[in-house]
N, C-alpha and C positions, 0 to 999 in steps of 0.2 A: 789906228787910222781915224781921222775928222776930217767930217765936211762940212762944211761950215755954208758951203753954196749950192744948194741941192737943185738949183734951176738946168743943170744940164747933166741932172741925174734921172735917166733913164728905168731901171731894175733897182728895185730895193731886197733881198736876199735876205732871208729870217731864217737862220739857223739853230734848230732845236736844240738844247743844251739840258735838256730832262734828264733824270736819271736814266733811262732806257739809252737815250739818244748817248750819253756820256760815259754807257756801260759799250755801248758801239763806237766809238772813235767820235764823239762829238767833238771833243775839245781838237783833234787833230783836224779835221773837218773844218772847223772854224777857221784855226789857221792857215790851212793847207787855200781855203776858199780865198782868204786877206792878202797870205802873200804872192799869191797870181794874180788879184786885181793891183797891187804895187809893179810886181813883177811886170804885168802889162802897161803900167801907170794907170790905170782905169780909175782909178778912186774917183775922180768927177763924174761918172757914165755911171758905175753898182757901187751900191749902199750896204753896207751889212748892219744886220741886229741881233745879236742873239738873245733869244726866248728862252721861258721855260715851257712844257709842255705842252705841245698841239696836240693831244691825244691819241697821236696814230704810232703808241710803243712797240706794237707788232713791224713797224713799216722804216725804224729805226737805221739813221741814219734821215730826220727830215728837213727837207730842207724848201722853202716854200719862197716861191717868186713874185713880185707885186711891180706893177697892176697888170701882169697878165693873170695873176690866181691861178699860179701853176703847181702844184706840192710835187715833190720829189722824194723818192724814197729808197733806201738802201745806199743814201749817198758814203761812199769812203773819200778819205784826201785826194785819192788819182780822179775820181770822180767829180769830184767837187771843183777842182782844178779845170776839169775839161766842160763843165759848166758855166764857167766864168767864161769861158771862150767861146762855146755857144751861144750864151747871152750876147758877148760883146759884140757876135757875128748876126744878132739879132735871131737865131736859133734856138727850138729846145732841146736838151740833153734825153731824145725821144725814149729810150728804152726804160730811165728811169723815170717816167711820169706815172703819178696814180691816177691823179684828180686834173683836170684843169677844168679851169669856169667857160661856159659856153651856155649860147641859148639861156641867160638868168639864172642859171644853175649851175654846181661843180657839177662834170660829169667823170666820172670813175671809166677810166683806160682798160681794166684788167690787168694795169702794173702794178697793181695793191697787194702785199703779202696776204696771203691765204689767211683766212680766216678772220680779219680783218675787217672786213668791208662787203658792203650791203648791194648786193647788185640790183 
């Protein structure tokens, strides 16, 4: 996927591709997320990147949204799929959120795996 004209691009989607994330269906996740924004034609509206390491390997499957600062965690391919559709519905994928940014700060949902994360 290229975009070459990012001005009526909306969501940029950074998809973890770390070892953890890659031992959890990252690569599947990648693609499953790419060919739903084709599949919906979105590629002008979500951007993908894939990363390496956000450091949240407990939270695997991550998958982090810009410029809302939303991180997402335990995303799978069916997941990730109904993600893109949330976004393009201008929604979040609520159950899966750890973190989103608010108030100048990420604030942590409680959807963070255990042990993970600092309340």
């Amino acid at each position: 996927m290229t975009t070459w004209n990012l001005q009526e691009t909306y969501c940029h989607l950074l998809i973890c591709n770390g070892g953890s994330c890659m031992k959890r269906s990252g690569e599947e996740v990648t693609q499953a997320i790419r060919a739903e924004i084709a599949d919906l034609q979105a590629d002008r509206y979500i951007h993908t990147s894939r990363t390496r390491c956000n450091g949240r390997c407990s939270d695997a499957c991550v998958v982090i949204a810009y410029p809302e600062g939303v991180w997402y965690n335990g995303i799978t391919p069916e997941l990730g799929r109904e993600l893109v559709r949330k976004h393009l519905a201008g929604e979040r994928l609520e159950e899966q959120v750890a973190y989103a940014f608010g108030d100048r700060r990420f604030v942590a949902t409680g959807r963070f795996i255990e042990g993970t994360a600092k309340g």
